[in-house]
C-alpha positions, 0 to 999 in steps of 0.5 A: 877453581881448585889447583891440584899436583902443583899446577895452577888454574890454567894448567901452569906449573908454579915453582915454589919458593923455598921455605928455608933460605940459607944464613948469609954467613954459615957456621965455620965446620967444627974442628975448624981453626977458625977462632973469630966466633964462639961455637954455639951454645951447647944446649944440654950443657946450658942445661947442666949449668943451670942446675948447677946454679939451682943446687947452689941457690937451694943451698944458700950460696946465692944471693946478697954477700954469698958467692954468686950474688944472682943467679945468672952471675952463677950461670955466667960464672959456671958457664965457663968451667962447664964449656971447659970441661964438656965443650966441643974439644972434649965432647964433639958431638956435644952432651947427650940429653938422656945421658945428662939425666944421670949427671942431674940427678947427681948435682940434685942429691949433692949434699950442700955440705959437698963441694962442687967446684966442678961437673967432673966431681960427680961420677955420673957426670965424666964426659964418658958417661954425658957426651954424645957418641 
């Protein structure tokens, strides 16, 4: 027999089960005092970091008696300065993808000779120009 609207075989209606059941411990609200947990990795900025870490692997300042001797000991190490300078206290509503492009392109045409201690080194990546609105 086919079942059509929702009501079964015998003209009974049957309740669906949800599809999404809420986590059994909900994210505390940004802006929020609540210090017990990390926010959420903000992912357009995991972005920027990894980049970051690609340019100093092309120029050379990872591996075996560089700066960084892998390249997740880069990520894990910018991480840090990254959230700092464009987490949720600076950019609330987080990095915008579209954005963030401009700041990607700067860290790729970064000459290694430059310094980049820092994101906000590059014009293209000030947090006026990468956070969401």
């Amino acid at each position: 027999m086919l079942a059509l609207g929702g009501l079964g075989a015998c003209g009974e209606r049957h309740e669906y089960e949800p599809k999404f059941v809420p986590a059994s411990e909900p994210l505390p609200e940004r802006g929020s005092t609540e210090t017990s947990r990390e926010p959420p990795e903000e992912p357009n900025l995991a972005m920027l970091t990894r980049e970051r870490c690609d340019r100093e692997q092309r120029c050379d300042h990872v591996g075996s008696a560089r700066r960084w001797s892998t390249q997740e000991s880069c990520v894990r190490d910018l991480q840090r300065t990254d959230e700092q300078a464009y987490g949720f206290s600076v950019c609330q509503n987080g990095v915008d993808r579209i954005k963030a492009s401009g700041c990607v392109q700067a860290i790729r045409e970064t000459e290694c000779q430059t310094p980049l201690d820092a994101l906000v080194d590059l014009t293209a990546c000030a947090p006026v120009k990468i956070c969401r609105d």
